[in-house]
NULOTI-610373 format. One record per residue (C-alpha): z, x negated, y; residue in three letters; residue number from 1. Coordinates in steps of 0.2 Angstrom, whole numbers, plus 5000, padded with zeros to 4 digits. Each point is the difference from the previous one (the first is absolute). Example, Ala and Ser with C-alpha at 12.3 -4.5 7.8 and 13.67 -1.06 7.14 Angstrom:
NULOTI-610373
<atom><z>5039</z><x>4938</x><y>4978</y><resn>ALA</resn><resi>1</resi></atom>
<atom><z>4997</z><x>4994</x><y>5017</y><resn>SER</resn><resi>2</resi></atom>
//
This chain:
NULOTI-610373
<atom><z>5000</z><x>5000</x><y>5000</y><resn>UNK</resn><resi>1</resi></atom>
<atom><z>4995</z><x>4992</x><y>5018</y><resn>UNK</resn><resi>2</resi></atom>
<atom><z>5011</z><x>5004</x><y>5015</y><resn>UNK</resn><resi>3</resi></atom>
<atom><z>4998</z><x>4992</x><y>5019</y><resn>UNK</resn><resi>4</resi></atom>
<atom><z>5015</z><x>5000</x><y>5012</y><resn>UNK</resn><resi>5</resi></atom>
<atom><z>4997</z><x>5008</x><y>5017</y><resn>UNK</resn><resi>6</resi></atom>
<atom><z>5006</z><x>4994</x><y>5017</y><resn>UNK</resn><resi>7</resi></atom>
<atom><z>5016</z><x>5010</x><y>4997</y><resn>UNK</resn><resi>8</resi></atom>
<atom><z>5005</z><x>4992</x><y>4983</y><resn>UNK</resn><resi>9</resi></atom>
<atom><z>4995</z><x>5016</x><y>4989</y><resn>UNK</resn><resi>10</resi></atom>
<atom><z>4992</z><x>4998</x><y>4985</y><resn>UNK</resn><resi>11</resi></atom>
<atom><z>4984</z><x>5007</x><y>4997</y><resn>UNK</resn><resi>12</resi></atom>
<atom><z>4989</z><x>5005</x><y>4984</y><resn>UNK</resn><resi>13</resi></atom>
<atom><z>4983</z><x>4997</x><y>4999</y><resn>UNK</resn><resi>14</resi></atom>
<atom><z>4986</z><x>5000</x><y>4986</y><resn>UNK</resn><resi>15</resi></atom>
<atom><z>4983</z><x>4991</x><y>5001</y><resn>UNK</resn><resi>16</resi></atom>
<atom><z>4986</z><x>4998</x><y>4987</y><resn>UNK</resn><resi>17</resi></atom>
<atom><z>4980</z><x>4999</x><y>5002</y><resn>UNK</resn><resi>18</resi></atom>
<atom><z>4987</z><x>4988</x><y>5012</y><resn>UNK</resn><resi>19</resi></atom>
<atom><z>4991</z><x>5004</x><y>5012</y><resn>UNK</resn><resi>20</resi></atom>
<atom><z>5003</z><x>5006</x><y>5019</y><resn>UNK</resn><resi>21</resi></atom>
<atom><z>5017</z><x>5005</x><y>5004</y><resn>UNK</resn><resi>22</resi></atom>
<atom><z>5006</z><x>5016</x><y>4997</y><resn>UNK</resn><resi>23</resi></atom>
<atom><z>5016</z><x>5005</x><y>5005</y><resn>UNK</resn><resi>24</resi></atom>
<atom><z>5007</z><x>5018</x><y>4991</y><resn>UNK</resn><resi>25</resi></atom>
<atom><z>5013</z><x>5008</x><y>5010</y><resn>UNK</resn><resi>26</resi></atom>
<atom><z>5008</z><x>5016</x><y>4992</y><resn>UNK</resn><resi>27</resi></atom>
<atom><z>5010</z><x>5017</x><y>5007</y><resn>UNK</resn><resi>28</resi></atom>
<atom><z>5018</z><x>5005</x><y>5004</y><resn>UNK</resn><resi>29</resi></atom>
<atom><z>5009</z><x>4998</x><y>4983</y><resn>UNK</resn><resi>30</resi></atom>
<atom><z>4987</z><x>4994</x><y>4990</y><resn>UNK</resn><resi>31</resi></atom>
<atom><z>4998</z><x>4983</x><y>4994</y><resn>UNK</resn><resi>32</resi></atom>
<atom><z>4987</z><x>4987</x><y>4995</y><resn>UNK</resn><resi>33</resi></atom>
<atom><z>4999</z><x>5009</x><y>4982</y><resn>UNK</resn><resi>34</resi></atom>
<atom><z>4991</z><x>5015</x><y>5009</y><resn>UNK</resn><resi>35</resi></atom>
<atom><z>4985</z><x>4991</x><y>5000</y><resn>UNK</resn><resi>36</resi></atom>
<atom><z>5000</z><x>4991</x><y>4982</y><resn>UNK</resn><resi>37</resi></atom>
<atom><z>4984</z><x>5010</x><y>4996</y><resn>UNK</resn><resi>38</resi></atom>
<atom><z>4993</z><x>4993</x><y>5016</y><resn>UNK</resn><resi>39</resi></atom>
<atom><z>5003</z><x>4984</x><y>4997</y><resn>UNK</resn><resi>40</resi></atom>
<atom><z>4992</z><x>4993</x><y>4985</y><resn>UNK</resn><resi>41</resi></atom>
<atom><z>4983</z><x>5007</x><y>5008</y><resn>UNK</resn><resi>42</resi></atom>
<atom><z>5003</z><x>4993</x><y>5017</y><resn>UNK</resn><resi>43</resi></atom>
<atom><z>5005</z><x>4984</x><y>4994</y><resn>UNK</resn><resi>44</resi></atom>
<atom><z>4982</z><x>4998</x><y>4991</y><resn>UNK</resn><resi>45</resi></atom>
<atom><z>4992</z><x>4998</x><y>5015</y><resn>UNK</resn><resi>46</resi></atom>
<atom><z>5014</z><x>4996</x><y>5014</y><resn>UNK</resn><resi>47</resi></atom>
<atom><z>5018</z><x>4988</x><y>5002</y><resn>UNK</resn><resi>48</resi></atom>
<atom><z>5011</z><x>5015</x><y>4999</y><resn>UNK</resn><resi>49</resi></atom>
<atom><z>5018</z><x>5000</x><y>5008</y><resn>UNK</resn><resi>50</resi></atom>
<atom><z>5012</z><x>5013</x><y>4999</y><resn>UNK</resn><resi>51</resi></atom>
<atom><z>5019</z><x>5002</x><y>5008</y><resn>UNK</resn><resi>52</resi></atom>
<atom><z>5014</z><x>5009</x><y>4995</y><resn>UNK</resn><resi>53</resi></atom>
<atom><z>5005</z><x>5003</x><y>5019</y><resn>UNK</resn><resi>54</resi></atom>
<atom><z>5018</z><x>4998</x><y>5003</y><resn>UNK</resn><resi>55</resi></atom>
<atom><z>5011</z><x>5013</x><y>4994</y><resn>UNK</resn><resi>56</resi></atom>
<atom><z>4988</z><x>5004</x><y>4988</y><resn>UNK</resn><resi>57</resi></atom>
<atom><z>4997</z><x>4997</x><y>4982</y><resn>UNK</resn><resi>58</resi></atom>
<atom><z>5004</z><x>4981</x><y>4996</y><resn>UNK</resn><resi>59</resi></atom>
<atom><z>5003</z><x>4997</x><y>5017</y><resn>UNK</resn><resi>60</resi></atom>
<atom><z>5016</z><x>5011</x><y>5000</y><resn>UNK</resn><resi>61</resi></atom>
<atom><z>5013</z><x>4988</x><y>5005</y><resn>UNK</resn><resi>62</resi></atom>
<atom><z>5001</z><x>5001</x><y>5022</y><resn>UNK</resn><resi>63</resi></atom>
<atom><z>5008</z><x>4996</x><y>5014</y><resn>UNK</resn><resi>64</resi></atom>
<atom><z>4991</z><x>5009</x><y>5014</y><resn>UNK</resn><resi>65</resi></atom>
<atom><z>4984</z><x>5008</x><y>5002</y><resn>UNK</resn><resi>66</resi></atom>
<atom><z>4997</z><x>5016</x><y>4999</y><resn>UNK</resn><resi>67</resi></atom>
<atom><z>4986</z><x>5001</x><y>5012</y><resn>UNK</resn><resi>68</resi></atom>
<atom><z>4979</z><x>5001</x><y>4997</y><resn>UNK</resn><resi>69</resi></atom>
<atom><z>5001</z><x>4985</x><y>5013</y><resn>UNK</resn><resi>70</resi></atom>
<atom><z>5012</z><x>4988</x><y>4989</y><resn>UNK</resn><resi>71</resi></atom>
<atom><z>4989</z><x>5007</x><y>4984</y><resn>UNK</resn><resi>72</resi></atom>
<atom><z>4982</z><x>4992</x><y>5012</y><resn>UNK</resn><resi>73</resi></atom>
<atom><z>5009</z><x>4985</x><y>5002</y><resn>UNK</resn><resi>74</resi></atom>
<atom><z>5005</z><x>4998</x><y>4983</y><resn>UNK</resn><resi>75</resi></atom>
<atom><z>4981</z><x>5004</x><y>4995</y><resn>UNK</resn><resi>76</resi></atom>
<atom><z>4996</z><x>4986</x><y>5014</y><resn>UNK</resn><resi>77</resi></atom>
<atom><z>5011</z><x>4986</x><y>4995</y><resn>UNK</resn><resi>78</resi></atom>
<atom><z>4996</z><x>5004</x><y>4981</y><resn>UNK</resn><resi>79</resi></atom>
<atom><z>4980</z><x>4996</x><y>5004</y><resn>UNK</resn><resi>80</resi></atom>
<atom><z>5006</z><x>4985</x><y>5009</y><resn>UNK</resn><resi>81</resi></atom>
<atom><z>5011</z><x>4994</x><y>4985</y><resn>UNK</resn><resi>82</resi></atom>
<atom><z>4986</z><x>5000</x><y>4989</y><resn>UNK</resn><resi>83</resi></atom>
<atom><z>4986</z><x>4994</x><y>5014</y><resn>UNK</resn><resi>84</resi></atom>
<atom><z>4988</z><x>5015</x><y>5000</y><resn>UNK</resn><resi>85</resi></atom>
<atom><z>4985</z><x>5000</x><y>5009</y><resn>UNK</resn><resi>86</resi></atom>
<atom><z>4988</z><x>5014</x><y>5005</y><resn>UNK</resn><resi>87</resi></atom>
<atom><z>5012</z><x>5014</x><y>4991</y><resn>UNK</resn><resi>88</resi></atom>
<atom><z>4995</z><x>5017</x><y>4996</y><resn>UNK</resn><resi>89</resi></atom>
<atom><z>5015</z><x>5010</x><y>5002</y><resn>UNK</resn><resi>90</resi></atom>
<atom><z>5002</z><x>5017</x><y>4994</y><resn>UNK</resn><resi>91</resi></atom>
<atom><z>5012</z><x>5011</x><y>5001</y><resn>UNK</resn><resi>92</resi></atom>
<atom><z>5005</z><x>5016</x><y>4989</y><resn>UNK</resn><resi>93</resi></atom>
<atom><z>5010</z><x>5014</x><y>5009</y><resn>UNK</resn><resi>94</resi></atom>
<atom><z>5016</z><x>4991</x><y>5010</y><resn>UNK</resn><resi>95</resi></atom>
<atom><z>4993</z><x>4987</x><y>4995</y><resn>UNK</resn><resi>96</resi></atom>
<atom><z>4985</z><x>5002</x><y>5011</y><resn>UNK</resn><resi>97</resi></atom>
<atom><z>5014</z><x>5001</x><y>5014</y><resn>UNK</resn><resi>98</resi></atom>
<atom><z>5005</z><x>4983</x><y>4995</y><resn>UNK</resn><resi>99</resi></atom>
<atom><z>4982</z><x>4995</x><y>5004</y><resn>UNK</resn><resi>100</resi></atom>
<atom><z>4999</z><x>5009</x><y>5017</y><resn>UNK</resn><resi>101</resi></atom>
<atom><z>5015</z><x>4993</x><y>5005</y><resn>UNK</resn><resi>102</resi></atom>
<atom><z>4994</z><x>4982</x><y>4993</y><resn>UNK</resn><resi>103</resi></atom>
<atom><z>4985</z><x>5002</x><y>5012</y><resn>UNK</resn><resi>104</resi></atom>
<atom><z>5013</z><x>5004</x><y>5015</y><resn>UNK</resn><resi>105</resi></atom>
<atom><z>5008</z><x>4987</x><y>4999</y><resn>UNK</resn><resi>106</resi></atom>
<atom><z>4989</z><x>4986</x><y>4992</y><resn>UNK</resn><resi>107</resi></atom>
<atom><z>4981</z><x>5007</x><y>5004</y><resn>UNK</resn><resi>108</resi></atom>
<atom><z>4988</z><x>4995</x><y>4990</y><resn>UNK</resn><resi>109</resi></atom>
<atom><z>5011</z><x>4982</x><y>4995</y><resn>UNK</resn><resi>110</resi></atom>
<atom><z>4991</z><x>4993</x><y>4984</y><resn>UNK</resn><resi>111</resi></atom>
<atom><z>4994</z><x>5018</x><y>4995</y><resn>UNK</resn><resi>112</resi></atom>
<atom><z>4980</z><x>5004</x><y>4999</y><resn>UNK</resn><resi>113</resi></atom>
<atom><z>5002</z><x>5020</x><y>4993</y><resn>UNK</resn><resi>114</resi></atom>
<atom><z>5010</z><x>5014</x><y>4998</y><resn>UNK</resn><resi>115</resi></atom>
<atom><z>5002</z><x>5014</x><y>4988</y><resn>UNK</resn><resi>116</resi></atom>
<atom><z>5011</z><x>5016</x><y>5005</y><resn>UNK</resn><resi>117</resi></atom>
<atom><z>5002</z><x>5012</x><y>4984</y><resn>UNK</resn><resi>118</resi></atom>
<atom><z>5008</z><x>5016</x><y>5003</y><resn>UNK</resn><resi>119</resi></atom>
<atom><z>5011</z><x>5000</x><y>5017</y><resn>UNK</resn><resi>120</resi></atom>
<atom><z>5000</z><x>5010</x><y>5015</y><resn>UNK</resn><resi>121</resi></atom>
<atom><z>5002</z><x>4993</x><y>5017</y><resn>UNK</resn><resi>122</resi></atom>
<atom><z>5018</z><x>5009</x><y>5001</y><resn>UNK</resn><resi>123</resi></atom>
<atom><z>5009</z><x>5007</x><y>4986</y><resn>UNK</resn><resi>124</resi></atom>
<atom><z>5011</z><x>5012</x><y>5008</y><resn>UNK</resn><resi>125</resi></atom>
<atom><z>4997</z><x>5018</x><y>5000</y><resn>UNK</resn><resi>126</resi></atom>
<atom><z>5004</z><x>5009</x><y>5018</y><resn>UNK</resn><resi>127</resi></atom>
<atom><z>4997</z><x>5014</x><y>5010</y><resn>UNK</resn><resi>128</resi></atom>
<atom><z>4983</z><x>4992</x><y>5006</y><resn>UNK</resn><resi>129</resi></atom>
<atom><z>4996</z><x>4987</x><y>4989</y><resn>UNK</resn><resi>130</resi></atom>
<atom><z>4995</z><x>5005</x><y>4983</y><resn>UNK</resn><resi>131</resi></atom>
<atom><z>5000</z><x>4986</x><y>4987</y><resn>UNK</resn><resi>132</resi></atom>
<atom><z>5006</z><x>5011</x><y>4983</y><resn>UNK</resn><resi>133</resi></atom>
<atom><z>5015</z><x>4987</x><y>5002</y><resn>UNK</resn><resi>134</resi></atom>
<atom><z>5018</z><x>5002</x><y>5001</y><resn>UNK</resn><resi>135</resi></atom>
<atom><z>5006</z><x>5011</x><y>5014</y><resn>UNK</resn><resi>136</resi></atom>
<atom><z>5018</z><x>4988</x><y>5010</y><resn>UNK</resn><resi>137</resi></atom>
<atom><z>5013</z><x>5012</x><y>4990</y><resn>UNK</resn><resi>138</resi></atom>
<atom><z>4989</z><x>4995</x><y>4983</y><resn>UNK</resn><resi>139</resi></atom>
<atom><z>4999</z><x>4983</x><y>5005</y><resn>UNK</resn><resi>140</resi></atom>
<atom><z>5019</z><x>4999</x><y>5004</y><resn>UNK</resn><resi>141</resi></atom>
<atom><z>5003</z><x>5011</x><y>4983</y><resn>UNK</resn><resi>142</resi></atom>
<atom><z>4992</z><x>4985</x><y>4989</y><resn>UNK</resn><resi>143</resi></atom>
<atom><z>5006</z><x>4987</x><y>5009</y><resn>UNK</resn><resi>144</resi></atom>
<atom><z>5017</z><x>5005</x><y>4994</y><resn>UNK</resn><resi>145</resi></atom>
<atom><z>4996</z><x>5005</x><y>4984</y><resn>UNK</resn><resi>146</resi></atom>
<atom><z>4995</z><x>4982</x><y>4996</y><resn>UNK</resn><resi>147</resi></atom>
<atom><z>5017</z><x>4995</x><y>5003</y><resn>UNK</resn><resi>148</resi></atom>
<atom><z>5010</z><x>5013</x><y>4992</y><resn>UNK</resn><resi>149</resi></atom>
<atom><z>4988</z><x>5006</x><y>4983</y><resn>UNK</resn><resi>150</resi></atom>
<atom><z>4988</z><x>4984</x><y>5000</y><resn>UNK</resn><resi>151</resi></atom>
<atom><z>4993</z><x>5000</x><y>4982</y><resn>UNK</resn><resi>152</resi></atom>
<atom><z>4994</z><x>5018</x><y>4999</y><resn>UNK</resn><resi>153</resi></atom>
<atom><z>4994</z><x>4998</x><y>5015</y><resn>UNK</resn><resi>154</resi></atom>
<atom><z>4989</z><x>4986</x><y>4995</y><resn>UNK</resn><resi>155</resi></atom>
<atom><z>4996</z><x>5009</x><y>4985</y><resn>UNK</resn><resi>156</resi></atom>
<atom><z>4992</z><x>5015</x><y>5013</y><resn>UNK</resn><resi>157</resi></atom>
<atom><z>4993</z><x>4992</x><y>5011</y><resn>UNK</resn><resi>158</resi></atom>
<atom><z>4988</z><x>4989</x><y>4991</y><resn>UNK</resn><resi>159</resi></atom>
<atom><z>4997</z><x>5015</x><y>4986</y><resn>UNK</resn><resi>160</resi></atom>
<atom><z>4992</z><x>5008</x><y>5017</y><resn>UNK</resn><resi>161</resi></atom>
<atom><z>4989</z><x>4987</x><y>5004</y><resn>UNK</resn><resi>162</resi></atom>
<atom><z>4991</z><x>5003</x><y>4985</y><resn>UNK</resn><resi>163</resi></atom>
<atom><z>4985</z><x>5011</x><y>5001</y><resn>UNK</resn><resi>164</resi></atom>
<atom><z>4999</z><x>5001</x><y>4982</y><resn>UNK</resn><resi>165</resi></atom>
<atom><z>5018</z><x>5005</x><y>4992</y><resn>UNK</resn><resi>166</resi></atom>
<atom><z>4996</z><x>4998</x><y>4984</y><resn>UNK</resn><resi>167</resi></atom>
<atom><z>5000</z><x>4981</x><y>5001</y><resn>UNK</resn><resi>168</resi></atom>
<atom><z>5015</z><x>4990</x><y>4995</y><resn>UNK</resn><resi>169</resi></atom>
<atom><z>5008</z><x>4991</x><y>5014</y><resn>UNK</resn><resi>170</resi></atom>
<atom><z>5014</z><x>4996</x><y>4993</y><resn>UNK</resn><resi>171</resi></atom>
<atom><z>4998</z><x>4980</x><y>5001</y><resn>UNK</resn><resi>172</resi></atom>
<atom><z>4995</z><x>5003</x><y>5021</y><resn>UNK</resn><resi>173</resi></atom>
<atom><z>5016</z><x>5011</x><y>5001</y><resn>UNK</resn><resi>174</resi></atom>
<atom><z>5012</z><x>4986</x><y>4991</y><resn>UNK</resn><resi>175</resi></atom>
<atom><z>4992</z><x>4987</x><y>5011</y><resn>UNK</resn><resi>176</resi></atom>
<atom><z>5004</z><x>5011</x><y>5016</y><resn>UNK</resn><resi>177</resi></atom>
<atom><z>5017</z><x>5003</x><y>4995</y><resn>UNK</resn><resi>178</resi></atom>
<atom><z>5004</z><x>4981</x><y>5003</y><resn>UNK</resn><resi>179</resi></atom>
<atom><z>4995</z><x>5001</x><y>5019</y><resn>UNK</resn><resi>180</resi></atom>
<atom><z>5017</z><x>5000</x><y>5012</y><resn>UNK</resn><resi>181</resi></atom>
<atom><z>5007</z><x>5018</x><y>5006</y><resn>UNK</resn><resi>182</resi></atom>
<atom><z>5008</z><x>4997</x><y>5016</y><resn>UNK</resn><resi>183</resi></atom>
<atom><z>4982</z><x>4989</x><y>5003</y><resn>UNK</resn><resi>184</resi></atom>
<atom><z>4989</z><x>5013</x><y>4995</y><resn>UNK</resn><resi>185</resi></atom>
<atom><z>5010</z><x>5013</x><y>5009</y><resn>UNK</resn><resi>186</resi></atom>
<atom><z>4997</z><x>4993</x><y>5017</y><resn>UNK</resn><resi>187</resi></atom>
<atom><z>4983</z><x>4993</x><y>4996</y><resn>UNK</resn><resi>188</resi></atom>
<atom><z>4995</z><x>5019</x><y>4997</y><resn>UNK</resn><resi>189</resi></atom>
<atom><z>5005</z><x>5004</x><y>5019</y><resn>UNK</resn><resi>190</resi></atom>
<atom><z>4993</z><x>4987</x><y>5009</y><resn>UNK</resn><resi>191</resi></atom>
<atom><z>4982</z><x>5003</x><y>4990</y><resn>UNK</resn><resi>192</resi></atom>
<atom><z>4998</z><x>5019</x><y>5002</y><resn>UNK</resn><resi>193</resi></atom>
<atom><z>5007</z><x>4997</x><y>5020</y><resn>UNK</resn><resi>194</resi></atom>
<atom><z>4987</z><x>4986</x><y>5000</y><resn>UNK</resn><resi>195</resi></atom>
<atom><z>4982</z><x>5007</x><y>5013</y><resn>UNK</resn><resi>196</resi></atom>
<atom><z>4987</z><x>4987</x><y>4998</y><resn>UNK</resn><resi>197</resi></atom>
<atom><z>4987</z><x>5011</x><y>5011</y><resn>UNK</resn><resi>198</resi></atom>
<atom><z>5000</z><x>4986</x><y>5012</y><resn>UNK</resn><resi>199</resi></atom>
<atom><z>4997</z><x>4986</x><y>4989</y><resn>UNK</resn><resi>200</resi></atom>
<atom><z>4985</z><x>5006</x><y>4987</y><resn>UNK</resn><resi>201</resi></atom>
<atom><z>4988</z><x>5001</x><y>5013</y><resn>UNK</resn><resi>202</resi></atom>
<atom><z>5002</z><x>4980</x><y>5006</y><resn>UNK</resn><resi>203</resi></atom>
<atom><z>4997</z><x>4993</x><y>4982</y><resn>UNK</resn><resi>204</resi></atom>
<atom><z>4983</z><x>4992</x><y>5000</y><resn>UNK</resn><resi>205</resi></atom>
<atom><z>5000</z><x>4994</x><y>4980</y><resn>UNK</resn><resi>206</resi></atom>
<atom><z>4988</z><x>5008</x><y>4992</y><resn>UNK</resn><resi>207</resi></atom>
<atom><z>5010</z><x>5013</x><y>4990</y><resn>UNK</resn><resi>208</resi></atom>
<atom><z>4999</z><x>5012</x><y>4985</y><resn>UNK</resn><resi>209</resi></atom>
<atom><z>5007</z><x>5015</x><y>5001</y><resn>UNK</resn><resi>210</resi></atom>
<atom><z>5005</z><x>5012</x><y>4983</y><resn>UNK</resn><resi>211</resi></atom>
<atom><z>5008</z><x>5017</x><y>5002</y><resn>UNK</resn><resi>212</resi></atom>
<atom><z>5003</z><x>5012</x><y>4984</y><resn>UNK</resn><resi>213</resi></atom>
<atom><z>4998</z><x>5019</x><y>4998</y><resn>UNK</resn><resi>214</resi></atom>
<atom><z>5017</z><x>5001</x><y>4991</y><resn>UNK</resn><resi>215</resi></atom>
<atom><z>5009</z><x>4987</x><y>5007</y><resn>UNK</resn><resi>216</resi></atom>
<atom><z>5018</z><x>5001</x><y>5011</y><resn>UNK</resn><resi>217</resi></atom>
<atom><z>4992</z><x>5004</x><y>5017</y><resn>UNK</resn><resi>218</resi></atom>
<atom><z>4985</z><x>5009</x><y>5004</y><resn>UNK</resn><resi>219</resi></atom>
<atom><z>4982</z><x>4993</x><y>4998</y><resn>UNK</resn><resi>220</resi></atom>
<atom><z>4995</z><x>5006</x><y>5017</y><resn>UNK</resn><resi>221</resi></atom>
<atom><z>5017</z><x>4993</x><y>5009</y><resn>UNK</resn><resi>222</resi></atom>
<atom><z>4994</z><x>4982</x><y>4992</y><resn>UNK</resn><resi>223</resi></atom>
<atom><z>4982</z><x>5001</x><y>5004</y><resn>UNK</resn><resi>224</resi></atom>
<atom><z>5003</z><x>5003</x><y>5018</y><resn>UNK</resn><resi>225</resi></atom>
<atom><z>5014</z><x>4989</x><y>5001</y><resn>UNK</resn><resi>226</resi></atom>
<atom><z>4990</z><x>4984</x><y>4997</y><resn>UNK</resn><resi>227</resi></atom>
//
């Protein structure tokens, strides 16, 4: 198992496998690297492929601070740096295309030449005059706290509900979220769904591809115009 140390002194997790140009795999809230091991093996025929278990994630799970999209970017940053990526294709999935947004606010296009966004709206939450089919505050504030106090099942739920087809057994992905860090998760959740990136999308100037699903969290129309 490989692990790089970030500028804070936390541990990080990280699997790589494959040659080729560098592509870095960056996964949703409470997920973990192991969400993409059917990806992987593909990918890694034609591409370096790099994937994190962000901090309070996964193998990743022991933190001292954090719980922030922008700690996550830098993270993703100083992970590319550790292992000298050049020219990156950086894709996100869900949050995780969050991390990438907030890696381009902060960093730009630093040692990146693409970006993929799967499945994430601009804004998650759900208000009077934004619709997003995300969390309404009191929903948001709901899980956040049910993280802490019921974590496991909760876990259990949430990743059962990503899954378009529910007939599939999870099992493995659910085990491998159930190792992420509560209290980091909880106030992780807030500060994604609170998260606008409106004003950022439209400044990126890597050439970017773009997935939104019919069955997926959010709506397909609240993702297409959002990017």
């Amino acid at each position: 198992m490989s692990y790089f140390t970030a500028n804070d002194g936390t541990k990080l997790f990280y699997q790589e496998t494959g040659t080729g140009p560098d592509l870095v795999l960056v996964h949703g809230f409470g997920c973990t690297s192991q969400y993409f091991q059917k990806n992987v093996p593909v990918l890694s025929q034609h591409f370096h492929v790099v994937v994190p278990d962000l901090r309070g994630h996964g193998k990743s799970n022991i933190v001292k601070s954090g719980a922030r999209l922008s700690r996550l970017a830098a993270d993703v940053h100083e992970l590319i740096q550790y292992l000298d990526l050049h020219n990156v294709t950086l894709l996100g999935w869900s949050m995780g295309v969050s991390v990438t947004w907030s890696y381009w606010d902060l960093f730009h296009g630093d040692r990146l030449a693409k970006f993929v966004f799967v499945d994430e709206p601009a804004a998650d939450l759900e208000t009077e005059t934004q619709h997003t089919g995300g969390p309404t505050y009191n929903e948001m504030m709901q899980f956040s706290n049910a993280l802490i106090t019921d974590f496991k099942p909760q876990m259990d739920q949430f990743v059962s509900r990503l899954m378009t087809d529910k007939n599939l057994d999870v099992s493995d992905l659910i085990t491998d979220s159930q190792q992420s860090n509560p209290e980091f998760l909880s106030a992780l959740f807030i500060n994604n769904v609170m998260n606008d990136w409106s004003d950022t999308i439209p400044t990126i100037t890597l050439p970017s591809l773009v997935f939104c699903g019919k069955k997926e969290l959010f709506e397909l129309e609240t993702c297409q115009t959002s990017c």
